[in-house]
C-alpha positions in Angstrom: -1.9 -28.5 64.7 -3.2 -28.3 68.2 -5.1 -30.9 67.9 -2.1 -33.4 67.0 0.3 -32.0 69.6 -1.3 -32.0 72.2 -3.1 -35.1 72.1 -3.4 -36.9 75.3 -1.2 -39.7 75.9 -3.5 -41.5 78.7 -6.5 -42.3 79.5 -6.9 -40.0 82.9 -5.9 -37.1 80.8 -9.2 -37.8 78.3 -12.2 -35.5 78.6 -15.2 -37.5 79.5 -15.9 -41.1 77.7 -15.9 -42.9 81.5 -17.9 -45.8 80.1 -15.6 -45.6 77.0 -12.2 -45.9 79.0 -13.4 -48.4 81.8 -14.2 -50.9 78.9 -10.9 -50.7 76.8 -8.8 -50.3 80.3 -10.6 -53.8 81.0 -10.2 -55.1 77.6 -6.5 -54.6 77.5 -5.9 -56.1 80.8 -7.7 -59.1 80.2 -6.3 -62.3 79.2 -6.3 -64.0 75.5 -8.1 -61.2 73.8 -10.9 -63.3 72.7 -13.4 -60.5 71.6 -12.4 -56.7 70.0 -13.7 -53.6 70.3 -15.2 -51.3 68.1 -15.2 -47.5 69.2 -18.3 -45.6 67.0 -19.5 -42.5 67.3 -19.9 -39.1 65.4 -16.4 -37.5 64.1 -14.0 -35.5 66.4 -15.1 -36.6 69.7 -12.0 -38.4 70.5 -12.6 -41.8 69.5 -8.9 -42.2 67.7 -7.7 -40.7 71.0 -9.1 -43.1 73.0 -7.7 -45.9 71.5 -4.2 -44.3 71.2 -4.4 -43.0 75.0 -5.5 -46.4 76.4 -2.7 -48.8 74.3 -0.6 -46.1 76.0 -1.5 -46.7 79.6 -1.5 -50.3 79.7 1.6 -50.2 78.3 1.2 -51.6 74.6 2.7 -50.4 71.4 0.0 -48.8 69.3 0.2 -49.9 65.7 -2.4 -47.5 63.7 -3.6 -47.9 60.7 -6.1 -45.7 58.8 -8.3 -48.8 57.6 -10.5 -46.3 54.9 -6.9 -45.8 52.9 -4.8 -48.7 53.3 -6.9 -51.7 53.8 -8.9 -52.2 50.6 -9.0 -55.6 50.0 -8.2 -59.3 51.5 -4.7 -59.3 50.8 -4.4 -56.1 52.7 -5.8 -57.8 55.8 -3.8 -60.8 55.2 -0.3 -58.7 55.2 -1.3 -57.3 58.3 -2.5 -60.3 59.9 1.2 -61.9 58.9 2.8 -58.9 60.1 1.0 -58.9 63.5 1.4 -63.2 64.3 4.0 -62.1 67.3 2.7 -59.9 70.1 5.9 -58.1 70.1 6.4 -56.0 66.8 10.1 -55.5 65.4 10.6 -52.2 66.2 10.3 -53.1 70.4 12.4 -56.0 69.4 15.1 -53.9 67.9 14.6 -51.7 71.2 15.3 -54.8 73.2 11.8 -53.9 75.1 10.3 -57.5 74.3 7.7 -57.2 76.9 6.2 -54.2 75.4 3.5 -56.0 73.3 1.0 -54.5 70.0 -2.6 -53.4 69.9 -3.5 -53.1 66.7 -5.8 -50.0 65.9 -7.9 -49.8 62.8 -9.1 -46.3 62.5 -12.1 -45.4 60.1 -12.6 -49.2 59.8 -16.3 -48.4 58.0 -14.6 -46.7 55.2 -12.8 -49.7 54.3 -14.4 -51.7 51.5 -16.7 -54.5 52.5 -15.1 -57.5 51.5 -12.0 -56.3 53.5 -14.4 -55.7 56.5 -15.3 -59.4 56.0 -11.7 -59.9 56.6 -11.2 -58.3 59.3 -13.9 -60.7 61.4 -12.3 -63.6 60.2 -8.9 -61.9 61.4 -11.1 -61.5 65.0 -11.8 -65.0 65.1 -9.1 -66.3 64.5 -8.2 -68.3 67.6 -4.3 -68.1 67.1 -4.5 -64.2 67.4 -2.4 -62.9 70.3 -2.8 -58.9 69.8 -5.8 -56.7 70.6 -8.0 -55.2 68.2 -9.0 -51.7 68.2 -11.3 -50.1 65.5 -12.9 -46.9 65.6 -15.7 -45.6 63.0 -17.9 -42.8 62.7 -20.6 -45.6 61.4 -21.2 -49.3 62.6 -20.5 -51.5 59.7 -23.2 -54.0 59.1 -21.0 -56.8 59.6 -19.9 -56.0 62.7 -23.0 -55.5 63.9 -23.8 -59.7 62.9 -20.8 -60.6 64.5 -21.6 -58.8 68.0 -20.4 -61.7 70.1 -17.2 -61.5 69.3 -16.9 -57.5 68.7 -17.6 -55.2 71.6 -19.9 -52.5 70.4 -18.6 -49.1 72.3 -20.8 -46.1 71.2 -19.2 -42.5 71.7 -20.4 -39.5 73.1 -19.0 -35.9 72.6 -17.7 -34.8 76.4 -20.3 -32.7 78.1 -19.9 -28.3 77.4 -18.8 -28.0 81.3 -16.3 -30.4 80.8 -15.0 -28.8 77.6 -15.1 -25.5 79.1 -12.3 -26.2 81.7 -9.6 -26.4 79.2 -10.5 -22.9 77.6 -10.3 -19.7 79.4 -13.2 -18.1 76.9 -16.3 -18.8 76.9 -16.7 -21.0 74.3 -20.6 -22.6 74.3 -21.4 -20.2 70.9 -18.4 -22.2 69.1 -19.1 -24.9 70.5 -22.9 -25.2 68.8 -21.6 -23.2 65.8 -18.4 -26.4 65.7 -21.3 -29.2 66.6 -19.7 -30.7 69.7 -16.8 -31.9 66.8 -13.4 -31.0 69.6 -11.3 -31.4 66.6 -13.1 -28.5 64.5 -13.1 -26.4 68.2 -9.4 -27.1 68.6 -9.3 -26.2 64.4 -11.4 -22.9 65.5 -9.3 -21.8 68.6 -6.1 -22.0 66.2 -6.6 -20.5 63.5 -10.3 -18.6 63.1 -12.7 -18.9 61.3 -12.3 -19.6 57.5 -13.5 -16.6 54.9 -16.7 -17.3 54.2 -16.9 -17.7 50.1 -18.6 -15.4 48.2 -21.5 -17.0 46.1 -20.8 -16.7 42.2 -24.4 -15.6 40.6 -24.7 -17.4 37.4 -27.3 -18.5 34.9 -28.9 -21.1 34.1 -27.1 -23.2 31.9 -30.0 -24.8 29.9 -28.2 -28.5 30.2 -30.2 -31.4 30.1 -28.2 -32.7 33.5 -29.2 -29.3 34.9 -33.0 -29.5 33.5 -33.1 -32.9 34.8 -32.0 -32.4 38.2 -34.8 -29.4 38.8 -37.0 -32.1 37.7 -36.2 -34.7 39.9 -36.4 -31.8 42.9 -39.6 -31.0 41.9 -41.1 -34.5 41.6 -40.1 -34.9 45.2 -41.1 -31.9 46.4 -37.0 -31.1 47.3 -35.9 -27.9 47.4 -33.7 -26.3 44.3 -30.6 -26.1 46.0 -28.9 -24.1 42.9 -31.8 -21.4 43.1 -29.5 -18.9 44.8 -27.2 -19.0 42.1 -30.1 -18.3 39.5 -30.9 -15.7 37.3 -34.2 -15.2 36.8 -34.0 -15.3 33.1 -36.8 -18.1 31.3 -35.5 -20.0 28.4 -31.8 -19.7 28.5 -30.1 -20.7 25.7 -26.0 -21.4 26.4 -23.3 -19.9 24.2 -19.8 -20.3 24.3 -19.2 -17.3 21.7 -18.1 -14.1 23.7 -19.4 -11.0 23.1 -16.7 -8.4 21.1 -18.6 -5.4 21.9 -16.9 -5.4 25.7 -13.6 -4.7 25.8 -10.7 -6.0 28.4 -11.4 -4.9 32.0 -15.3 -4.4 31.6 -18.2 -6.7 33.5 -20.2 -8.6 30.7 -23.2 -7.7 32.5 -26.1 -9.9 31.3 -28.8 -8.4 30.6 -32.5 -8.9 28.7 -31.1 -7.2 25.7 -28.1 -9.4 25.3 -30.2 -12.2 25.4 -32.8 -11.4 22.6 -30.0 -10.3 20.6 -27.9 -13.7 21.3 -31.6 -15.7 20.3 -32.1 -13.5 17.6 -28.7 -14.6 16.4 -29.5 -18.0 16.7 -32.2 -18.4 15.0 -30.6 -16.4 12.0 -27.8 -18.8 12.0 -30.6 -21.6 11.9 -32.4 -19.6 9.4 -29.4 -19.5 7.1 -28.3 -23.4 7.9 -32.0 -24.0 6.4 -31.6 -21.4 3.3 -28.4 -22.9 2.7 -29.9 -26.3 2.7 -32.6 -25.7 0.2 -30.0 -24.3 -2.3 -28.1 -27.3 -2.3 -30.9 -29.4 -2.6 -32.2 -27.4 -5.5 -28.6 -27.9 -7.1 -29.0 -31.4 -6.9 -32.3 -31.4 -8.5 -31.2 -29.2 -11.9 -27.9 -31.5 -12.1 -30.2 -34.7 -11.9 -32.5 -33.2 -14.7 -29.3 -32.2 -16.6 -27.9 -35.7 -16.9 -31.4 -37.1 -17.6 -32.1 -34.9 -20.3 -28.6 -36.1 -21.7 -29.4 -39.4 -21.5 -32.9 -39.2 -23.1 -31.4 -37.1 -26.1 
């Protein structure tokens, strides 16, 4: 994909972000890491690259992990937090680069379970930490935001049209509003199209209590019936699973009004003969009781 390969590898090839890349350029050249940094802001406006692109300049070893899939709970943390206690990871060591040193980026840190999150301050404060901390977010999780002396709150911005606009030779501000400033889903765009749209499948109602129940709740708050589209306009639907024999293979089983007074019609013959059925044998039971009482009276 585009949008992986050609990735920028520093932070003077990134689009915009100024205020973005003069904070983590200072961060990383500061001494002792006391603080980290927290990169938030809507999806696809670089805030992965960013991080990447700046561990990059200043020379560090980007270690990145996806926090939403792979850190789910303390122990999680806690093997990273073991894995990360020397600033020089084991692959620069096996290099025999031992001044090339690790920043740790957690990417999608608010997708990571709470507790973990918890974790992961503790992990900040830790005083015996020696690599910088990187997490990026589309949301600011709330602990973060109670811990914002030791965690540097960076929002994100997507880069202004002009500035996009160099790197294409199109014009490109219609995809750009149709894409909502998301770079990633522009870069998506430019590459391969745009996606078939899907046809919408008209179906009836199904006459389900979940499906009954949700137009309720819609109407109660005045929300719109988002499955209305894909109505029917047929009152009273009763759902059946039988098939109907009289179409044959290749045909459309059209619905139509008929079809459903004769499929209600049906129904309430079969109920009719369930309740037939059940006076007989009720009647049955009667004559045998008489029988045997008669028996024993005699």
């Amino acid at each position: 994909m585009y949008a992986e390969t050609f990735r920028p590898n520093n932070l003077d090839e990134v689009i915009g972000h100024q205020e973005a890349k003069e904070s983590l350029r200072k961060y990383l050249t500061s001494s002792g890491f006391p603080k980290a940094v927290m990169l938030t802001g809507p999806p696809g406006i670089g805030k992965t690259t960013l991080a990447l692109s700046a561990a990059k300049t200043v020379e560090f070893d980007p270690l990145e992990i996806n926090a939403s899939r792979s850190i789910r709970s303390y122990d999680d943390v806690t093997k990273i937090k073991d894995a990360c206690r020397s600033a020089v990871n084991i692959h620069s060591f096996m290099r025999g680069d031992r001044t090339r040193k690790t920043c740790v980026i957690l990417d999608e840190v608010d997708g990571s379970d709470p507790h973990a999150q918890a974790k992961i301050v503790e992990w900040i404060k830790d005083p015996l930490r020696k690599v910088p901390i990187i997490c990026t977010g589309n949301e600011l999780p709330t602990i973060f935001k109670r811990n914002a002396d030791h965690i540097e709150i960076i929002r994100c911005f997507p880069p202004r049209a002009t500035d996009i606009q160099k790197l294409f030779n199109e014009n490109i501000s219609d995809i750009l509003i149709e894409c909502q400033h998301d770079i990633r889903k522009l870069i998506h765009r430019v590459q391969y199209g745009n996606s078939d749209i899907i046809p919408k499948y008209i179906a009836p109602p199904t006459g389900l209590p979940v499906e009954k129940a949700f137009q309720m709740r819609q109407m109660m708050f005045g929300l719109p019936d988002f499955l209305h589209e894909y109505r029917v306009c047929i009152p009273d639907n009763v759902p059946t699973s039988k098939t109907n024999s009289r179409y044959k293979n290749g045909e459309k089983n059209v619905r139509t009004a008929e079809s459903d007074i004769l499929q209600k019609k049906q129904l309430l013959d079969k109920s009719h003969n369930s309740q037939k059925h059940l006076k007989n044998l009720v009647k049955k039971k009667k004559s045998v009781e008489q029988k045997e009482q008669l028996q024993l009276d005699s």
